[in-house]
N, C-alpha and C positions, 0 to 999 in steps of 0.2 A: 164623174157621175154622168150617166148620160140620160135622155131627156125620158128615157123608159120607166129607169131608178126614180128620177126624180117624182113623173107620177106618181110611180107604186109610192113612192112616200107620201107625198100627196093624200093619197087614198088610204095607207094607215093612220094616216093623222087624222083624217075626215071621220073614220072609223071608230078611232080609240076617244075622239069627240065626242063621239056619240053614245060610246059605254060610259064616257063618263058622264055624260048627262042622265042618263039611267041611273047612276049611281048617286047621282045630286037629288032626282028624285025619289028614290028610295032613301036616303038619308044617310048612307054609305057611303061615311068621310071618309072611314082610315081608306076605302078599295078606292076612291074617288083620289086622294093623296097619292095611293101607288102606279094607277093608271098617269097620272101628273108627272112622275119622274119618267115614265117611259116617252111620254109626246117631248118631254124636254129632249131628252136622247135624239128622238125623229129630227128634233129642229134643229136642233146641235149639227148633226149629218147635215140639214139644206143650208144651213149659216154655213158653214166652213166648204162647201162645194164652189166650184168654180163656175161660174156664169153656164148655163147651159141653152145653147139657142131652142126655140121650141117652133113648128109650124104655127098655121090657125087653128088647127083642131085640138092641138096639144095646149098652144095656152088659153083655149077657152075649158078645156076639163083644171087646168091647174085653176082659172078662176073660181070655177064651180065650184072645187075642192077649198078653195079659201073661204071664198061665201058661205060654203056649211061651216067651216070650222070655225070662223068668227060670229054664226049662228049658234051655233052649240057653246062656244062660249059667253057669247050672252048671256043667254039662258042657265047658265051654269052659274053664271055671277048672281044673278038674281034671286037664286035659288038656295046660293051660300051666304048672302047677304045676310039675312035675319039672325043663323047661324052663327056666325060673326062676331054679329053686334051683342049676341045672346053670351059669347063666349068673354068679350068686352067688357060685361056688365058685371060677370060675374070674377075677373079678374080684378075689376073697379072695389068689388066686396071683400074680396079675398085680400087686397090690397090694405085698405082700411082695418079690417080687423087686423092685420099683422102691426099697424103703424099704432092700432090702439093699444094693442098687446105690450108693442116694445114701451110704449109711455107709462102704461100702467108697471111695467116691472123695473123701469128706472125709477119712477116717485116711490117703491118698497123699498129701492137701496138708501 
């Protein structure tokens, strides 16, 4: 990979950050999920790349690039949080009533 590639990745990842933060705020789990396998793809690519030297000016854009994108991830957790906990709660319910169900049709037999 060379230090070009790597930007450009860089830069879709900072990118597709940011679509998904869009999507966290409009409430666009399932597009917010499918944008999520594709940044996994991007990083998959820079994890398995071989070290690439960069100038000063190259690795001040990749920090940049990190700084939004652990920005927009922030903010993406935050925002999935409540969500979550909301999805959590109701698995909590959904849980108990199945554990009541099964109690109640063992004591008919």
């Amino acid at each position: 990979m060379t230090s070009h590639e790597m930007l450009s990745t860089y830069a879709t990842l900072t990118e597709l950050t940011g679509v998904m933060l869009d999507a966290a705020r409009q409430g666009e789990w399932d597009h917010l999920a499918e944008l999520e396998q594709r940044c996994r793809g991007h990083v998959s690519t820079l994890m398995q790349a071989a070290p690439v030297t960069l100038d000063e000016s190259e690795q001040r854009a990749r920090i940049a690039s990190i700084r939004a994108i652990l920005q927009n991830d922030a903010e993406i957790r935050a925002l999935a949080e409540p969500r979550l906990n909301e999805l959590q709660q109701r698995l909590h319910v959904i849980r108990a009533g199945h554990r009541g169900a099964q109690a109640y049709a063992a004591q008919r037999m």
